[in-house]
TORKOL-4160 file (C-alpha; in steps of 0.2 Angstrom, whole numbers, padded with zeros to 4 digits, m for minus):
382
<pt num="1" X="0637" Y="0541" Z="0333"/>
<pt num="2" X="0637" Y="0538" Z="0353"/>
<pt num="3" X="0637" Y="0550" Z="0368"/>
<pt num="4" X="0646" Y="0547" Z="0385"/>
<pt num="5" X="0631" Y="0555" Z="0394"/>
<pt num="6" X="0612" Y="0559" Z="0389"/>
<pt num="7" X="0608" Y="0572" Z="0400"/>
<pt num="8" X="0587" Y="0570" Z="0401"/>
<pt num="9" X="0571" Y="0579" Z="0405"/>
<pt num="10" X="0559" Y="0569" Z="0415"/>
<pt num="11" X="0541" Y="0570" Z="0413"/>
<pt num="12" X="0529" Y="0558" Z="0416"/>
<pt num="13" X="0531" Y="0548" Z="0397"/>
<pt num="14" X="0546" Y="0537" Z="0402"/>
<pt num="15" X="0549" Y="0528" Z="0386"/>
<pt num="16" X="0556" Y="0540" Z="0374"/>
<pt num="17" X="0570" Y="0545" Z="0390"/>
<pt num="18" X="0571" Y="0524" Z="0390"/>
<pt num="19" X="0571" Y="0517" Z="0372"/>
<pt num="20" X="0589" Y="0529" Z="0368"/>
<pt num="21" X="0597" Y="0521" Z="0384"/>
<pt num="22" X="0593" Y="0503" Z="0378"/>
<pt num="23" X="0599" Y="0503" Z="0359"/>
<pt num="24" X="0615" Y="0494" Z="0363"/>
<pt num="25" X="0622" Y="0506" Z="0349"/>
<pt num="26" X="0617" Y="0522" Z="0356"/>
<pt num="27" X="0619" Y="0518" Z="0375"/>
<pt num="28" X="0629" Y="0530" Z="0385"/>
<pt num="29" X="0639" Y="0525" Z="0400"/>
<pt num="30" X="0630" Y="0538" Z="0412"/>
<pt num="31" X="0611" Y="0545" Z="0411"/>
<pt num="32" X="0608" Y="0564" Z="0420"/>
<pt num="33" X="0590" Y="0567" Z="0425"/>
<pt num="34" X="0585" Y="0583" Z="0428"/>
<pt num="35" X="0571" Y="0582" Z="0439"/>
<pt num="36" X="0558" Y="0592" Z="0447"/>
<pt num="37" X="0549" Y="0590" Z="0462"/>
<pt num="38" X="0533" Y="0584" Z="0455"/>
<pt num="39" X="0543" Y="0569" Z="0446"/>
<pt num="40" X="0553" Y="0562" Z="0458"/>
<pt num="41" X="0545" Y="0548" Z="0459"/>
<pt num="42" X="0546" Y="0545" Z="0440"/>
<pt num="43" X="0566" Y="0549" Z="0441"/>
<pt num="44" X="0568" Y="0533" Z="0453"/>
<pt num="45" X="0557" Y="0521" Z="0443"/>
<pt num="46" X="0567" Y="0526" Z="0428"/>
<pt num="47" X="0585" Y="0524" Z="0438"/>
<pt num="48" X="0577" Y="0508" Z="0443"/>
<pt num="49" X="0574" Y="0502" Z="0425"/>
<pt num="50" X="0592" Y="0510" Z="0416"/>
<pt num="51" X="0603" Y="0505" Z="0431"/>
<pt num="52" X="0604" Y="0483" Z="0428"/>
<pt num="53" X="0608" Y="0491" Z="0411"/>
<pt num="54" X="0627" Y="0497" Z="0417"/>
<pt num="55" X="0622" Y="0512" Z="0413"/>
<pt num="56" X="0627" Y="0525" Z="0430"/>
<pt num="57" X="0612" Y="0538" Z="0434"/>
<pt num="58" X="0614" Y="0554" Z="0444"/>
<pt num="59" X="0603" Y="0570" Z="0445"/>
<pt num="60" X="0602" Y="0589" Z="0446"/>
<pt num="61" X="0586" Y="0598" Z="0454"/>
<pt num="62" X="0574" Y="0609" Z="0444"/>
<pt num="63" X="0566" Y="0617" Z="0458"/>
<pt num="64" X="0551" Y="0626" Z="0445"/>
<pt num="65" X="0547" Y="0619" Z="0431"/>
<pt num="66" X="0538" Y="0636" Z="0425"/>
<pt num="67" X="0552" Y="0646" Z="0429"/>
<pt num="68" X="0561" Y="0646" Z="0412"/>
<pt num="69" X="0578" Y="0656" Z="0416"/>
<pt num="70" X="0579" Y="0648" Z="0434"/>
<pt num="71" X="0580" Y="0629" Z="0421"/>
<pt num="72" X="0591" Y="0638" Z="0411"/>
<pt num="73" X="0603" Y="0645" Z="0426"/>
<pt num="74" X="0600" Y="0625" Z="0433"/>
<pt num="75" X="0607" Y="0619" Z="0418"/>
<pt num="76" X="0620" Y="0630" Z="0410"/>
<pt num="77" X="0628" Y="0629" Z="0430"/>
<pt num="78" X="0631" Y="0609" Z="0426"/>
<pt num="79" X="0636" Y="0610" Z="0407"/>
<pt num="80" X="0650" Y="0623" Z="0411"/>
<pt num="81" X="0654" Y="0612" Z="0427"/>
<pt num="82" X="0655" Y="0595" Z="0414"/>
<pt num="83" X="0661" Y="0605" Z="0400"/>
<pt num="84" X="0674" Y="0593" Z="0394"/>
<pt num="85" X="0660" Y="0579" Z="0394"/>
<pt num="86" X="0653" Y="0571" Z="0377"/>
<pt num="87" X="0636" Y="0576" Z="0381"/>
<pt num="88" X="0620" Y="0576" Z="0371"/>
<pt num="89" X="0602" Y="0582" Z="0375"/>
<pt num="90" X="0586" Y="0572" Z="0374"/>
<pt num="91" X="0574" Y="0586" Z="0372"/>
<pt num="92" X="0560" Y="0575" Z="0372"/>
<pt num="93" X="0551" Y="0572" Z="0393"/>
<pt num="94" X="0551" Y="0590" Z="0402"/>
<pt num="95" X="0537" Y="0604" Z="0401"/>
<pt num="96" X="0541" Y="0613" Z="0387"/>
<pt num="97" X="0550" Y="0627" Z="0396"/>
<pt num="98" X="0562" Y="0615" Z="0403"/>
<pt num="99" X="0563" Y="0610" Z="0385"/>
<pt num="100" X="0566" Y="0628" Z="0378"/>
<pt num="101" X="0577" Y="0632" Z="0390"/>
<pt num="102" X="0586" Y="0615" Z="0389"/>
<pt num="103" X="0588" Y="0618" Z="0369"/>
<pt num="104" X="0596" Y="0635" Z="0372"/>
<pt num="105" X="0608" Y="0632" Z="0385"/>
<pt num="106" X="0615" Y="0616" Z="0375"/>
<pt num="107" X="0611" Y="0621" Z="0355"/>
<pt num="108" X="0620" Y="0639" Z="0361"/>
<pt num="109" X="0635" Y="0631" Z="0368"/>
<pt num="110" X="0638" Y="0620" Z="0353"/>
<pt num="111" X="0632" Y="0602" Z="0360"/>
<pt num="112" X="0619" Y="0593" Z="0351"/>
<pt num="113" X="0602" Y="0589" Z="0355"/>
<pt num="114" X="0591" Y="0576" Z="0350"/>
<pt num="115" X="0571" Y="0570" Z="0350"/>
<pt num="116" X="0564" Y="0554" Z="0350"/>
<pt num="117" X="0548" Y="0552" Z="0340"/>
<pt num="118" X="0533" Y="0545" Z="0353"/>
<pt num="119" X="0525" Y="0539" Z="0335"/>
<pt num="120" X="0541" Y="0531" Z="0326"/>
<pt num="121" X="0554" Y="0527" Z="0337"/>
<pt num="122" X="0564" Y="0538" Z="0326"/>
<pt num="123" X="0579" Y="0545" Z="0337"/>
<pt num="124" X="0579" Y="0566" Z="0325"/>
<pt num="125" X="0596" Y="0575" Z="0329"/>
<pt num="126" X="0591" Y="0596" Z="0330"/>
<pt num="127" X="0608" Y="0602" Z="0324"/>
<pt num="128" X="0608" Y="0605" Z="0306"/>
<pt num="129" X="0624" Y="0599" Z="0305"/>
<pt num="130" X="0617" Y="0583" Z="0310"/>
<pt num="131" X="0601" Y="0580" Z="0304"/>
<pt num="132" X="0608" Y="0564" Z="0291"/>
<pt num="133" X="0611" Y="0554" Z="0309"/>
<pt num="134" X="0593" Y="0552" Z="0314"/>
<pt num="135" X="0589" Y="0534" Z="0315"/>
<pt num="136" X="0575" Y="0521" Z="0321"/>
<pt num="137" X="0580" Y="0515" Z="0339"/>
<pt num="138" X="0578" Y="0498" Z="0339"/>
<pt num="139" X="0563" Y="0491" Z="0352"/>
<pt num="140" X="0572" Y="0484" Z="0365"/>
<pt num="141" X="0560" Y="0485" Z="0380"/>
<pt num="142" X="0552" Y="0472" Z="0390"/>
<pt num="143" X="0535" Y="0471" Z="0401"/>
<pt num="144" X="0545" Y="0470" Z="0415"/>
<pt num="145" X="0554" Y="0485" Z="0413"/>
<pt num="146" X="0542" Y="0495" Z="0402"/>
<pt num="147" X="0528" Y="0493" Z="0416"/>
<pt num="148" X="0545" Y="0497" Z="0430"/>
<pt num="149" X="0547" Y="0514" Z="0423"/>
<pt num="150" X="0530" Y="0518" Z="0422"/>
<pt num="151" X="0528" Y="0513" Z="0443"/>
<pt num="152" X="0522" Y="0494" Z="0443"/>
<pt num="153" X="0531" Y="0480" Z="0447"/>
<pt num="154" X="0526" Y="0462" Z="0443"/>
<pt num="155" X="0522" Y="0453" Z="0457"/>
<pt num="156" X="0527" Y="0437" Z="0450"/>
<pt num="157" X="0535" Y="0431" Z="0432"/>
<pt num="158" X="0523" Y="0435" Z="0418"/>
<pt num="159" X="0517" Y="0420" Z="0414"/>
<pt num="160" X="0523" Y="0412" Z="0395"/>
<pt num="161" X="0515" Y="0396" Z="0396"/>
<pt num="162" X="0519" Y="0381" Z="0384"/>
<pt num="163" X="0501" Y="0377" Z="0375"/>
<pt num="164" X="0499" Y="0358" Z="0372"/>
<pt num="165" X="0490" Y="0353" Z="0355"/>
<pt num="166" X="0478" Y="0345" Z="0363"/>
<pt num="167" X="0474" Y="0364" Z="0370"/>
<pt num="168" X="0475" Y="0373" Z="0355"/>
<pt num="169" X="0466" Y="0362" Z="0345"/>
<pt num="170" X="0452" Y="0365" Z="0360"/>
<pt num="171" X="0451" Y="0382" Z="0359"/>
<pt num="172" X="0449" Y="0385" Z="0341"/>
<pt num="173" X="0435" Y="0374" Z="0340"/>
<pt num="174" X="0426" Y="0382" Z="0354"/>
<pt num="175" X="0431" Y="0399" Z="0345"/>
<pt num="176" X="0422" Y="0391" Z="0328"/>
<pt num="177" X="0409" Y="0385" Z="0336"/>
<pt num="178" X="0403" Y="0402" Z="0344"/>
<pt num="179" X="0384" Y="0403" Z="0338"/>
<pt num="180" X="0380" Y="0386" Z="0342"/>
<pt num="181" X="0389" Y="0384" Z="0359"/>
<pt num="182" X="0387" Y="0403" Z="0368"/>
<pt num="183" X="0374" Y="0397" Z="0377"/>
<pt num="184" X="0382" Y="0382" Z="0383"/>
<pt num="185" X="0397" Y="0390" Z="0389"/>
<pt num="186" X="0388" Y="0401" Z="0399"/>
<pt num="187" X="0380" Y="0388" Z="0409"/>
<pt num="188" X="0396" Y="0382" Z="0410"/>
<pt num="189" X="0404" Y="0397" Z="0417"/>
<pt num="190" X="0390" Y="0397" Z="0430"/>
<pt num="191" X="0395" Y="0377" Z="0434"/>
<pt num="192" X="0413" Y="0381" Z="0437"/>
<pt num="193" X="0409" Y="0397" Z="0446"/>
<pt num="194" X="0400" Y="0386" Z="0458"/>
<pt num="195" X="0414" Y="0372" Z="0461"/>
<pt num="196" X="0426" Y="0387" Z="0462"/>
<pt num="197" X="0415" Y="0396" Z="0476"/>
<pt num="198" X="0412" Y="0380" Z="0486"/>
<pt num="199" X="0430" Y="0376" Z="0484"/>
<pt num="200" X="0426" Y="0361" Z="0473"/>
<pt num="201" X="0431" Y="0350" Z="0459"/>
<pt num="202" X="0415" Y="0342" Z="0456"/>
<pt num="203" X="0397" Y="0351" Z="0454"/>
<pt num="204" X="0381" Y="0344" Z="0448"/>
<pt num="205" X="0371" Y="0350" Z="0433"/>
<pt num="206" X="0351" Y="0355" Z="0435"/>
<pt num="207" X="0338" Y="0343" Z="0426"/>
<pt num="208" X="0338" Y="0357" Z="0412"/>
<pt num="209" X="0356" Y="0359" Z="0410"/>
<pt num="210" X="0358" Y="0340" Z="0408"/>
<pt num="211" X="0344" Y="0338" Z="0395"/>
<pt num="212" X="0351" Y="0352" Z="0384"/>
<pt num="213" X="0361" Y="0345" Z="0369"/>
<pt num="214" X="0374" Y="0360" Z="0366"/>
<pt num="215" X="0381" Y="0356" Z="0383"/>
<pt num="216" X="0382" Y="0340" Z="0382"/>
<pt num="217" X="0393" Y="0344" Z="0366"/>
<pt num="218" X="0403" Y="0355" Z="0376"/>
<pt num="219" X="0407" Y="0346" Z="0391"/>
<pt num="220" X="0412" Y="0332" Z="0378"/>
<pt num="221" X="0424" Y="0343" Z="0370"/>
<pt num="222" X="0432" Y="0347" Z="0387"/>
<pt num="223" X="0430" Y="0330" Z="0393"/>
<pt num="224" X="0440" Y="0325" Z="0378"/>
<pt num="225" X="0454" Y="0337" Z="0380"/>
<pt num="226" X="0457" Y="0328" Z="0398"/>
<pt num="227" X="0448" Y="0341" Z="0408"/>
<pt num="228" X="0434" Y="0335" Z="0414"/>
<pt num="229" X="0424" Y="0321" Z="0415"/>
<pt num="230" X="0403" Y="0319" Z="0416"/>
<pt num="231" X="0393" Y="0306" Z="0424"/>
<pt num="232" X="0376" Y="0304" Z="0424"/>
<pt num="233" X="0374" Y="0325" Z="0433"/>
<pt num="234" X="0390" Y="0328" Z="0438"/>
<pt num="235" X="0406" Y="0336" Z="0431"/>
<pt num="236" X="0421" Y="0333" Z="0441"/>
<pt num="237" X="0435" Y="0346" Z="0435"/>
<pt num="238" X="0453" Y="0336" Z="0434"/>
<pt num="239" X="0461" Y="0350" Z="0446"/>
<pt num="240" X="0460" Y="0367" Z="0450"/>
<pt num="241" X="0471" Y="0373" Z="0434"/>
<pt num="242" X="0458" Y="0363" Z="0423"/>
<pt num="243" X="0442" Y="0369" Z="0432"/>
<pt num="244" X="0450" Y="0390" Z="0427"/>
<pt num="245" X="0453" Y="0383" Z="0411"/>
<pt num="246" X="0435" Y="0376" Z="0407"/>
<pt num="247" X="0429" Y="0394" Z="0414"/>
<pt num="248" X="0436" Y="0405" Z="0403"/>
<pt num="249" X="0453" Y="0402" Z="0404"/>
<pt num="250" X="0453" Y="0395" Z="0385"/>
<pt num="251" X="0449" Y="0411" Z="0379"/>
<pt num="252" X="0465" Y="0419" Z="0387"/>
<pt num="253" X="0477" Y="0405" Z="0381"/>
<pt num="254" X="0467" Y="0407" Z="0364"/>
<pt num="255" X="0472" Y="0424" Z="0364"/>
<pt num="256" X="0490" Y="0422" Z="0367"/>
<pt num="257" X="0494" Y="0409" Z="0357"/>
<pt num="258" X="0486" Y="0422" Z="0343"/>
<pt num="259" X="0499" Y="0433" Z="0351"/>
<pt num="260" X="0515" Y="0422" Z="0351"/>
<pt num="261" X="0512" Y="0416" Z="0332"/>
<pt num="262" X="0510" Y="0433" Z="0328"/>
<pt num="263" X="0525" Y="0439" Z="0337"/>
<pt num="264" X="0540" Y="0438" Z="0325"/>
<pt num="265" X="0528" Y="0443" Z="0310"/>
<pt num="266" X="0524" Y="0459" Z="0319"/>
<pt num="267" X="0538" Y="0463" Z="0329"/>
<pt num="268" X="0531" Y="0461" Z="0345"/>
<pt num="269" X="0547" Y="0462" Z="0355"/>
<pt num="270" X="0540" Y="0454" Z="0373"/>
<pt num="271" X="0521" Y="0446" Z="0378"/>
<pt num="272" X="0513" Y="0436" Z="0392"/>
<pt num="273" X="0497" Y="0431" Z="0400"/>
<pt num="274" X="0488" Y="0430" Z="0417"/>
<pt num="275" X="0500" Y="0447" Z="0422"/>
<pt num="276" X="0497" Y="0454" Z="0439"/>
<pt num="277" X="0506" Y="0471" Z="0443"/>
<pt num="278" X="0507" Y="0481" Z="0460"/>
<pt num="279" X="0503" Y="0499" Z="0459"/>
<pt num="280" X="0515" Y="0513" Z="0464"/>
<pt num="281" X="0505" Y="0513" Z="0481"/>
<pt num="282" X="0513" Y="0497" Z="0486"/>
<pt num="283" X="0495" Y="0488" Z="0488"/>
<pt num="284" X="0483" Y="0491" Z="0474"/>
<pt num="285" X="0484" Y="0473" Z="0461"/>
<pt num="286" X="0479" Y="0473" Z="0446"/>
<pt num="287" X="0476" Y="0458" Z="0435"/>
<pt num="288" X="0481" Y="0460" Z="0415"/>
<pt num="289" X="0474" Y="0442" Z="0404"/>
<pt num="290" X="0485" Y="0448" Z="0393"/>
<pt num="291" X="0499" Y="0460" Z="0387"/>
<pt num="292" X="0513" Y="0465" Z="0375"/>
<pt num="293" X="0523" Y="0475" Z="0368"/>
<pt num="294" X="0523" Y="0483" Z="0349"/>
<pt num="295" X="0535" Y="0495" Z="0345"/>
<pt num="296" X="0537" Y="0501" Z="0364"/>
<pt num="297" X="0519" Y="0503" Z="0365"/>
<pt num="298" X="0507" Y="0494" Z="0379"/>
<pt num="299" X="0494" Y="0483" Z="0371"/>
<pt num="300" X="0482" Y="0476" Z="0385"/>
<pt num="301" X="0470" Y="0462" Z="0383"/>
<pt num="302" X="0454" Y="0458" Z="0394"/>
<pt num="303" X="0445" Y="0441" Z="0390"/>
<pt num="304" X="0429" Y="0438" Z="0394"/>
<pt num="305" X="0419" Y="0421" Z="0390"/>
<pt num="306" X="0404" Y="0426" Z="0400"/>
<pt num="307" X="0389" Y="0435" Z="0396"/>
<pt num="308" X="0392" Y="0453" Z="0398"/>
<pt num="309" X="0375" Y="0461" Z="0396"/>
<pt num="310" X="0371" Y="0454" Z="0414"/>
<pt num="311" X="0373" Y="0462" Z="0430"/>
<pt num="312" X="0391" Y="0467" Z="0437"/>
<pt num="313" X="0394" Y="0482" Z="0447"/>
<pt num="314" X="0382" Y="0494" Z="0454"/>
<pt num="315" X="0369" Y="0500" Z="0443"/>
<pt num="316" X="0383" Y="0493" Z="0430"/>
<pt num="317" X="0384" Y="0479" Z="0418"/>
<pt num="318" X="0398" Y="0466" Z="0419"/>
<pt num="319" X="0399" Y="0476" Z="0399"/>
<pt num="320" X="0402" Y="0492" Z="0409"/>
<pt num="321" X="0414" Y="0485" Z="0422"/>
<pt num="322" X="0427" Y="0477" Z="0410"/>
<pt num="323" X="0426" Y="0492" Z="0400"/>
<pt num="324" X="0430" Y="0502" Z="0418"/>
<pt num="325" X="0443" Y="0491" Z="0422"/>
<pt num="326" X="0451" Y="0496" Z="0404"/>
<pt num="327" X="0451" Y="0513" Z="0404"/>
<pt num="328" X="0460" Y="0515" Z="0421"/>
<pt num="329" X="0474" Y="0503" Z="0415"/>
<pt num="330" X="0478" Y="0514" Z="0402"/>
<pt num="331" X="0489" Y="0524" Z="0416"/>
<pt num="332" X="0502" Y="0510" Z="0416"/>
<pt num="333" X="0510" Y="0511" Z="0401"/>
<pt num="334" X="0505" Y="0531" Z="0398"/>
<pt num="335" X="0496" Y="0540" Z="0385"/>
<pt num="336" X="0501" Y="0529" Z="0370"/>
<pt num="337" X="0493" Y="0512" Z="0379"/>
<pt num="338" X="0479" Y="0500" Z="0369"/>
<pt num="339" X="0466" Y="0493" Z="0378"/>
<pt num="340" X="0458" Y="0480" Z="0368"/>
<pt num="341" X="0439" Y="0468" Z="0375"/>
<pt num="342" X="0438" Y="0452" Z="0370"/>
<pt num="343" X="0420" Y="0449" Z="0371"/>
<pt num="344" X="0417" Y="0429" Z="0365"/>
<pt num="345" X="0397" Y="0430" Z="0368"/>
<pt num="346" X="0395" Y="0446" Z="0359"/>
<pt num="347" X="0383" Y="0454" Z="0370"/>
<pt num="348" X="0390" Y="0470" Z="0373"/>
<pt num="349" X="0376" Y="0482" Z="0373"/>
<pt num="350" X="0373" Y="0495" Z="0360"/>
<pt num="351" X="0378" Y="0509" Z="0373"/>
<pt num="352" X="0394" Y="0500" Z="0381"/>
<pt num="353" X="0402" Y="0499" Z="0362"/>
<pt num="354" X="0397" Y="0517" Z="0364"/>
<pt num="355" X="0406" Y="0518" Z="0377"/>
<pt num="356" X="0421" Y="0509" Z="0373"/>
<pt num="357" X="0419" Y="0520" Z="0356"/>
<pt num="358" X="0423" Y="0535" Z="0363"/>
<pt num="359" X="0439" Y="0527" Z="0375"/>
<pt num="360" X="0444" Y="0520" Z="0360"/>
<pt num="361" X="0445" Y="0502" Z="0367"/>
<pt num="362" X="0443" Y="0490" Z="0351"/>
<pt num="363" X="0431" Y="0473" Z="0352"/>
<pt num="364" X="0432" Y="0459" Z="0346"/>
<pt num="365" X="0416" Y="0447" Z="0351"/>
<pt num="366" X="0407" Y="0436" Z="0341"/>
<pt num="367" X="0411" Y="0431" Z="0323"/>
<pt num="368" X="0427" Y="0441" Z="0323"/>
<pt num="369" X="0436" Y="0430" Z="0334"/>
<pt num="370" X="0437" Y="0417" Z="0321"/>
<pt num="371" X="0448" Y="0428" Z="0312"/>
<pt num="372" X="0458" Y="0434" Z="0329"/>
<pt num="373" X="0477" Y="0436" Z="0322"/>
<pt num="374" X="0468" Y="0448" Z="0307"/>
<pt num="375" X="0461" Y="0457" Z="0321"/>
<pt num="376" X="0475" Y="0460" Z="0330"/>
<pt num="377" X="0486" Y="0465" Z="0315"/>
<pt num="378" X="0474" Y="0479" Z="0311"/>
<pt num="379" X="0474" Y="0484" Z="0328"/>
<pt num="380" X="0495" Y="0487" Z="0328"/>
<pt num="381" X="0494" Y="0493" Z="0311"/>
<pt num="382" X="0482" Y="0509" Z="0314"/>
């Protein structure tokens, strides 16, 4: 069953007004929004998003949301006015008068009205008559436009890098060697930190560093992989790309390779690393290590290599601040985003996994990395 037109409520949830729009089998030729003052805003980044589709977007004003038989008069004056359309009602966005009053101006004239599950993805018809036609819509979206709809743009392709063997085979053994090397990469953390902040590729190790045997493993293991090189006290990075590598990057391309095996198995419909999105201000950036897409859902990633039981913000922990940054990304895919700390070092304190407890952020540090693709199939399973 296809409509010509959806005729939608918008809210500030864009997806399930999205997702119907996309299915190529459902897809309509025109969208109506009917928008209120307050979502303006929203209304344009979802025409943004549904127009590349060829799918045409016009709206009708709801000048009070709260004013249920002034949403009903709005909406019964353009059904009669489009009466010989083949029109149908996603219930779903709206303030729930819109939504009462939408469902009796279009149920009482005989048209059918539909809800898309936030949960399921399952497109539920209202209309008795219909209620065998429901189906799953089929996850379609991409970060690009997901993140569009919601107000962000990317400021630059999101990054889907090749990952050489040599890379790969790098980064699980820094992964495996967890307990033994922590340590190490934190002074090796510090090292690059130091070359990046005086805008250099070499820097030179302190007496202590250069005695102490678990860096001396690790730089070998960079140093093998072509990164780096060591002589006598002094690491010289290969470029700028390898010196962000050797300082944490690893763990981000670890992460996404997880992510991109995983993909077909899980139905992960669209991924990238290194993401960086302009808020709907025009100015605010902010950086994603990682992100995809499971069952038009957000999933974000933030890496950290580092030692996160030391000092980051004000009165704060670099613990605290990644879980910060987190939580206030959670506004750019909506209520249903993921947030998800990768902690390599485990040194989250006791009260920041409080804290990312109770903002239901999942962590992974320590151990569990070893096993990171069971990890993240739990964490798309629950």
């Amino acid at each position: 069953m296809k409509f010509d037109t959806h005729f939608c409520l918008v809210s500030e949830q864009p997806t399930p007004n999205l997702t119907p729009v996309l299915d190529r089998d459902f897809r309509p030729g025109r969208v109506v929004l009917a928008v209120t003052p307050k979502m303006q805003d929203h209304a344009r980044w979802l025409a943004e998003v549904i127009r590349p589709h060829g799918v045409a977007v016009d709206q009708i004003p709801i000048p009070d949301p709260y004013q249920y038989h002034a949403c009903r008069d709005a909406m019964l004056d353009w059904l009669c006015a489009h009466e010989a359309e083949n029109v149908a009602l996603n219930i779903t966005g709206g303030t729930k008068l819109m939504a009462l009053a939408a469902h009796e101006v279009f149920l009482g004239n005989q048209r059918p009205a539909f809800y898309v599950s936030a949960e399921t993805d399952e497109l539920i018809f209202l209309a008795p008559e219909l209620r065998d036609q429901g189906f799953v819509l089929a996850p379609k979206l991409k970060l690009s436009d997901y993140l569009k709809a919601h107000g962000y743009i990317l400021s630059r392709p999101a990054a889907k890098p090749g990952i050489p063997a040599r890379l790969r085979d790098l980064a699980d053994h820094v992964v495996s060697g967890v307990s033994r090397w922590a340590g190490a990469l934190g002074q090796l953390n510090q090292l690059g930190d130091e070359a990046e902040r005086k805008r250099s590729l070499s820097v030179k190790m302190s007496p202590d560093q250069t005695d102490s045997r678990a860096l001396e493993e690790l730089l070998g293991e960079f140093e093998q992989a072509g990164l780096l090189t060591v002589a006598k006290n002094e690491i010289r990075f290969a470029d700028e790309k390898a010196r962000a590598f050797v300082k944490g990057g690893w763990l981000e391309f670890h992460t996404y390779r997880n992510v991109s095996d995983l993909a077909p198995e899980l139905g992960i419909t669209d991924y990238a690393m290194d993401i960086e999105v302009v808020a709907p201000d025009g100015k605010t950036k902010n950086q994603l290590d990682g992100a995809f897409l499971h069952r038009n859902r957000l999933h974000v990633i933030e890496c950290k290599a580092g030692n996160l039981a030391t000092a980051g913000g004000p009165d704060a922990s670099k613990g605290a601040d990644a879980l910060y940054k987190l939580d206030s990304l959670r506004r750019l895919g909506g209520l249903r985003t993921r947030e998800m700390l990768i902690d390599y070092r485990g040194k989250l304190s006791r009260a920041d996994r409080e804290r990312a407890a109770q903002a239901k952020i999942r962590v992974v540090s320590d151990a569990r990395l070893r096993d990171l693709k069971g990890e993240l199939r739990q964490w798309v399973s629950e």
